[in-house]
N, C-alpha and C positions, 0 to 999 in steps of 0.2 A: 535517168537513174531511178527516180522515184516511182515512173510510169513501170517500168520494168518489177521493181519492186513491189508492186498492188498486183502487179500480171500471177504473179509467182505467190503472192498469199491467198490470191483467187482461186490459181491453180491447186496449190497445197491444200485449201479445206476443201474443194470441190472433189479430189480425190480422197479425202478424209470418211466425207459423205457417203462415195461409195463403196468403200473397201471395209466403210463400217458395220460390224456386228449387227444382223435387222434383227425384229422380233418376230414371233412365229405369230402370221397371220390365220394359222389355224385354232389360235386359241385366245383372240381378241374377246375380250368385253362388248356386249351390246353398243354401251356409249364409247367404244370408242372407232367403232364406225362409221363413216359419214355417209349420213344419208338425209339428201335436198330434204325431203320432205319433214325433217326434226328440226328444232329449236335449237340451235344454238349460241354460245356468248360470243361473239362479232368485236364486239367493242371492246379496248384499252388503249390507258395510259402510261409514259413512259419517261422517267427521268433518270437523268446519265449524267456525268460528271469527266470530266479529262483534258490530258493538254493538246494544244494545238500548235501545227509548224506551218509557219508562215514560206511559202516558197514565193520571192519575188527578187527584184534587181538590187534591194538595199539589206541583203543578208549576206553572214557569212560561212556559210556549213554549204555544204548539198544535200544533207539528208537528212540531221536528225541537230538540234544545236545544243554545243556546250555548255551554256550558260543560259540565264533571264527566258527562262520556260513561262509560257503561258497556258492558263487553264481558262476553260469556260463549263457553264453546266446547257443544257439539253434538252427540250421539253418536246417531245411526240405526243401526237391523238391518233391511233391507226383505226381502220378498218378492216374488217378480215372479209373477201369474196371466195368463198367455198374456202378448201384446203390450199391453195397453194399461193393464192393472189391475195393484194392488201394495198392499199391506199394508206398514205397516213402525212399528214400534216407536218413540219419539225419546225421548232423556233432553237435557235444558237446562239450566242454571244458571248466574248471575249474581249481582253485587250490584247492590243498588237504591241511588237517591238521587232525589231531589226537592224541590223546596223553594219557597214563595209566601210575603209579607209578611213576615212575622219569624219563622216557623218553617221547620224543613226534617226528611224522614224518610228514614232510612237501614237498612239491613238487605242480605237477601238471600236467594234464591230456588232452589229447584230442582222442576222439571215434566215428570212422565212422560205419556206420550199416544200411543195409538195412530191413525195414522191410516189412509185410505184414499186411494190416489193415482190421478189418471187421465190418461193422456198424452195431451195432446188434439192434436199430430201424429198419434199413430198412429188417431184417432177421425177425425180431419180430414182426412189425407192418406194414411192408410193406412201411415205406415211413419215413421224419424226422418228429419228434412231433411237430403238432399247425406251421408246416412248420417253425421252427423256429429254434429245438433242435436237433444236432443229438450226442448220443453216441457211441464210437468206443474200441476197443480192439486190442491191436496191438502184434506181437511177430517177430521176429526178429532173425539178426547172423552179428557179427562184429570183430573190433578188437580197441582194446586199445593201443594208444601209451601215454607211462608214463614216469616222471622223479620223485625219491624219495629219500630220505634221513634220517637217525635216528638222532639226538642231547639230552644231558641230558638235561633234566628239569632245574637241579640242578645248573650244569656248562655252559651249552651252549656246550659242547665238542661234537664232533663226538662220535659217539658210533660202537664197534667195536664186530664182529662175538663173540668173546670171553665175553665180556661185558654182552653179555644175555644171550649165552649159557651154558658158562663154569660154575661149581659149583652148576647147577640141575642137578641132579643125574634121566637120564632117557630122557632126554629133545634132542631129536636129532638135531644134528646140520646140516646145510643146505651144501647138496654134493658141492664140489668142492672150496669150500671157506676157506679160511685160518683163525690161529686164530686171524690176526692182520688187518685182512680186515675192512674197514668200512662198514656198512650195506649202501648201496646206490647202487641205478639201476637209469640209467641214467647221473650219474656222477662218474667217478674214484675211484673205491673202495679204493685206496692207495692214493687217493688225491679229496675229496670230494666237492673242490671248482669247480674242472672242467667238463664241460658238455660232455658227451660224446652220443651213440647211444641210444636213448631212449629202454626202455622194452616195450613188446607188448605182450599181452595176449588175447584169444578171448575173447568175449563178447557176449551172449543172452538177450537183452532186452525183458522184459514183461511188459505189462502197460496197460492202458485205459485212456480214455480224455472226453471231452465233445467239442461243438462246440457251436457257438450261429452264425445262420446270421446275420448279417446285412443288407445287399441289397446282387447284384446279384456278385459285386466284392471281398467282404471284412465278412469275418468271426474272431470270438475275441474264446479264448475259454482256457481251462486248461489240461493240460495234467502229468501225474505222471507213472510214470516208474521205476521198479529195474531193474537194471543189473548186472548181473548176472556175473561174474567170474571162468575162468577155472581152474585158479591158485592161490595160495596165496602169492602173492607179492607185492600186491598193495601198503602195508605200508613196505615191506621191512623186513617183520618180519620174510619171509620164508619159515616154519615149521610148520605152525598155525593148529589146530583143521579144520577150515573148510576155504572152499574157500573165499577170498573176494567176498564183490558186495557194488553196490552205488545206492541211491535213488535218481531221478532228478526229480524235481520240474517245473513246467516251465508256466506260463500266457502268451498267443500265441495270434499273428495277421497275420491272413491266407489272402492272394491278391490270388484269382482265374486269371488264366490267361487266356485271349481270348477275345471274342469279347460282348458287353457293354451290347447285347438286348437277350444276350444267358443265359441260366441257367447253372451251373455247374451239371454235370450228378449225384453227390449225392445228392443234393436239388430236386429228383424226386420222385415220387410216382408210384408202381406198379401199369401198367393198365390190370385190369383183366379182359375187353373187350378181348383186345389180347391174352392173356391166351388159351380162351374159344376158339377166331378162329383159335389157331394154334392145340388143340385139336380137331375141329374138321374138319381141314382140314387132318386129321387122321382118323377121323372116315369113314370107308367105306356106311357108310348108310345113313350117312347125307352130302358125297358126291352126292348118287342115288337121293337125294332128291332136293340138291341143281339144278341137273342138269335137272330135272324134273320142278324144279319151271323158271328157265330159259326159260326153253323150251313155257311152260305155258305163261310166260310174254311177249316170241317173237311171239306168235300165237294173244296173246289180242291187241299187236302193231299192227299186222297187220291189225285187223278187229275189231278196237277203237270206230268204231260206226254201227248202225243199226237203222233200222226203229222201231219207237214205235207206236205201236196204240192203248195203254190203254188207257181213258181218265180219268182225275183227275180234283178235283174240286179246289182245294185251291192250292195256289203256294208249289212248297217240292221240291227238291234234286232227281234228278234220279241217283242212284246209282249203276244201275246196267242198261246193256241191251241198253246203250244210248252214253254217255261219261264217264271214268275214267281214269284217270291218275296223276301220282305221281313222281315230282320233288326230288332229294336229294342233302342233302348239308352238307356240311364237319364241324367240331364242330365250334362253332361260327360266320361261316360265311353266307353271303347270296349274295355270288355271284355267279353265275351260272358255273355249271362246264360245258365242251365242250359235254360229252354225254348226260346232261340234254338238250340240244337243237335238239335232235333227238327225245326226250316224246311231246318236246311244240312244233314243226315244227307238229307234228300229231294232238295236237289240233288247232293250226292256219289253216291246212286246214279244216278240219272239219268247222271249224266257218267261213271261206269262201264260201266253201260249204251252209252253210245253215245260212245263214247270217242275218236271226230275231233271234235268238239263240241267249240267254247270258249264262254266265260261274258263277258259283260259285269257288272263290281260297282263299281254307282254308289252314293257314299257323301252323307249328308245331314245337315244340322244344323238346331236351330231357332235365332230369330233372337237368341240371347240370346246374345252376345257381339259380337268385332270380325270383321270380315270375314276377315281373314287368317287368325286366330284359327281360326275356323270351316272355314276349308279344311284348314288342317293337320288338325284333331278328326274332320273327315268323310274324310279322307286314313287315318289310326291307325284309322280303323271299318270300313273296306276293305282293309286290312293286317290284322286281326285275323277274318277271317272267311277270306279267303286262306290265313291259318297253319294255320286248322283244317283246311281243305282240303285244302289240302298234306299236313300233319305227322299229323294224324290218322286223314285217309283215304288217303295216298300217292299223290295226283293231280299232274301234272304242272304245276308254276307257271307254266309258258307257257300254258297253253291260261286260263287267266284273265288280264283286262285293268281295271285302277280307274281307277274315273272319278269324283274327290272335287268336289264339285258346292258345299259349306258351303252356307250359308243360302238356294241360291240352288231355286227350283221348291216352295215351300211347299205343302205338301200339303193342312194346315189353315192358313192366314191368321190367326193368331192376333192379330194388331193389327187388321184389320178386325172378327175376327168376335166381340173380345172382348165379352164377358168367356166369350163357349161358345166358344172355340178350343181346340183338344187339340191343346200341344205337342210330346205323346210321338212322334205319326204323322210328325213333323217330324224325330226324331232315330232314323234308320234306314241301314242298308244294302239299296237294292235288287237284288234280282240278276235279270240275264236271258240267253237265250240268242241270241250272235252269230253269228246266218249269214254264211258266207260265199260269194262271187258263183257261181253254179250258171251251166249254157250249159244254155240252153233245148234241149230231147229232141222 
């Protein structure tokens, strides 16, 4: 019943997971991307608190018990590997009770267990739900260290090897023990008040939990777990049909450890950008290509401009066969990186060179943010290619015009063409040269 019962709360949040609400990964935050090569906080601590059912031969429920509830609290260290996997340490402890017919055994427990954790949002949907949710599934290998004791119901008396086995005809009785032994592990079978070396049994924990964030330090969340027993001694009965195991309950407060402005690496989101360029820095033909367009773009730097002698009547954009060039910048930012001053060093000459000349600089964004959002960003990334112009070559600020364009002329389609979209080509400054209206000669 119980097994069934874990079956069906595994099942129930696992489709909870998927049927739930994702967030739009087209408009993710820089950090909350995961990418190998960042810094992220790995490390936290975990303390829980909750009761615990004991399922063994000397209780009286089968699923959940009436009375004399026990609590323990819960101490985790985990470790987080990338987004979905985690390691973590658990220490446990409680006291035990249980009790059928006219006896009852009492004692208490403590179980260390390392386990292995898998988020199966981020296996399922790539990332935590609504950035908020994540659920995990954990399984494990440990050991129990116990202390336990039998007493009658009736009398309070020790109960003794013979006391429950003797006079069922079939009923085996537990190797090496005598008939006058008291049933107790952890205390003096021949003197049941005294503590002695505790019993230790392995343990397999199986469970799942939920998380909830709260900021970038502190996670609240619920965690349920059997474990599982290799032996039946738990209550000291012995001989039992089937192995012990115990249910542990726990309402958890998780401290991420590290630094304040960091995300903890399971609060990320699969970026399928990278994905796409580490497939295709595989691919042998979109190498040939890549190295081709290279090539292409260090021959257009060379010879960035030419004489035009079409004439045109109305002012427009030369976009070809005059000036073109094209700035890029790193997701949200608009501050010039070092090799973009080798594209605008080629248009500052140029505009020295021919010094009536002004410049069209159209600015662009990818689609990863708000609309307005995106104009201003693509607004600051044609304001900062300007200043260089200006401040560093001593060009004239009139003879440049921006034209912040945000999200809008996708260069690469990255929502169509995912998961091969290249957002970089998306978040640029173009720049070109504005004619102005000439009288036909």
């Amino acid at each position: 019943m119980r097994k069934t019962l874990l079956f069906i709360f595994f099942c129930g949040l696992t489709i909870t997971s998927i049927n739930a609400q994702q967030i739009d990964f087209y408009n993710l935050d820089e950090e909350q991307i995961y990418n190998p090569g960042r810094k992220y906080n790995t490390w936290s601590v975990t303390a829980g608190f909750g009761p615990l059912i004991y399922y063994t031969d000397v209780v009286d429920y089968s699923v959940f018990p009436s009375q004399n509830w026990n609590f323990g609290p819960l101490f985790i260290l985990s470790k987080q590997l990338g987004r979905p996997w985690s390691f973590d340490a658990q220490f446990l402890m409680a006291d035990m009770y249980g009790e059928k017919n006219s006896r009852y055994f009492e004692g208490d427990f403590y179980d260390l267990t390392l386990n292995l954790n898998v988020s199966i949002n981020q296996l399922v949907l790539f990332g935590p739900i609504r950035d908020r949710l994540n659920i995990y599934g954990k399984i494990g290998l440990g050991a129990n260290y116990f202390r336990a004791r039998q007493r009658s119901l009736e009398t309070g008396d020790w109960i003794t090897v013979a006391d429950v086995h003797a006079g069922t005809p079939g009923y085996p009785r537990p190797y090496g023990w005598a008939e006058d032994d008291f049933l107790a592990i952890g205390y003096d079978n021949r003197n049941p008040e005294e503590k002695t070396d505790r019993g230790t049994e392995m343990v397999v924990p199986i469970g799942m939990g939920i998380d909830y964030r709260l900021n970038k330090s502190f996670d609240v969340g619920f965690e349920l777990t059997l474990r599982n027993l290799t032996q039946d001694n738990l209550d000291v009965n012995l001989t039992g049909a089937d192995n012990d195991s115990y249910m542990s309950a726990a309402v958890t407060v998780t401290y991420k450890i590290g630094r304040k402005d960091k995300r903890h690496a399971l609060w990320t989101y699969k970026d399928f950008n990278m994905g796409w360029q580490r497939d295709r820095r595989l691919d042998p033909n979109a190498q040939k290509l890549d190295s081709l367009r290279r090539r292409l773009e260090h021959i257009a730097a060379k010879d960035s401009s030419v004489s035009d002698t079409t004439f045109i009547y109305r002012e427009s954009v030369e976009y070809r066969n005059v000036l073109a060039a094209s700035v890029f910048f790193d997701f949200d930012k608009s501050n010039i990186k070092p090799d973009a001053h080798k594209i605008i060093a080629i248009v500052a000459r140029f505009m020295k060179e021919h010094p009536a000349e002004k410049v069209l600089i159209q600015g662009y964004c990818d689609e990863r943010g708000s609309d307005d959002y995106n104009v201003r960003l693509s607004q600051r990334r044609c304001d900062a290619v300007v200043d260089v112009l200006v401040n560093d070559y001593g060009l004239d600020e009139s003879r440049f015009q921006t034209e912040p364009n945000g999200e809008g002329e996708l260069l690469s389609d990255t929502k169509k063409l995912t998961p091969r979209g290249v957002h970089m080509v998306n978040r640029r400054v173009d720049i070109f040269l504005l004619r102005q209206p000439k009288v036909d000669e």
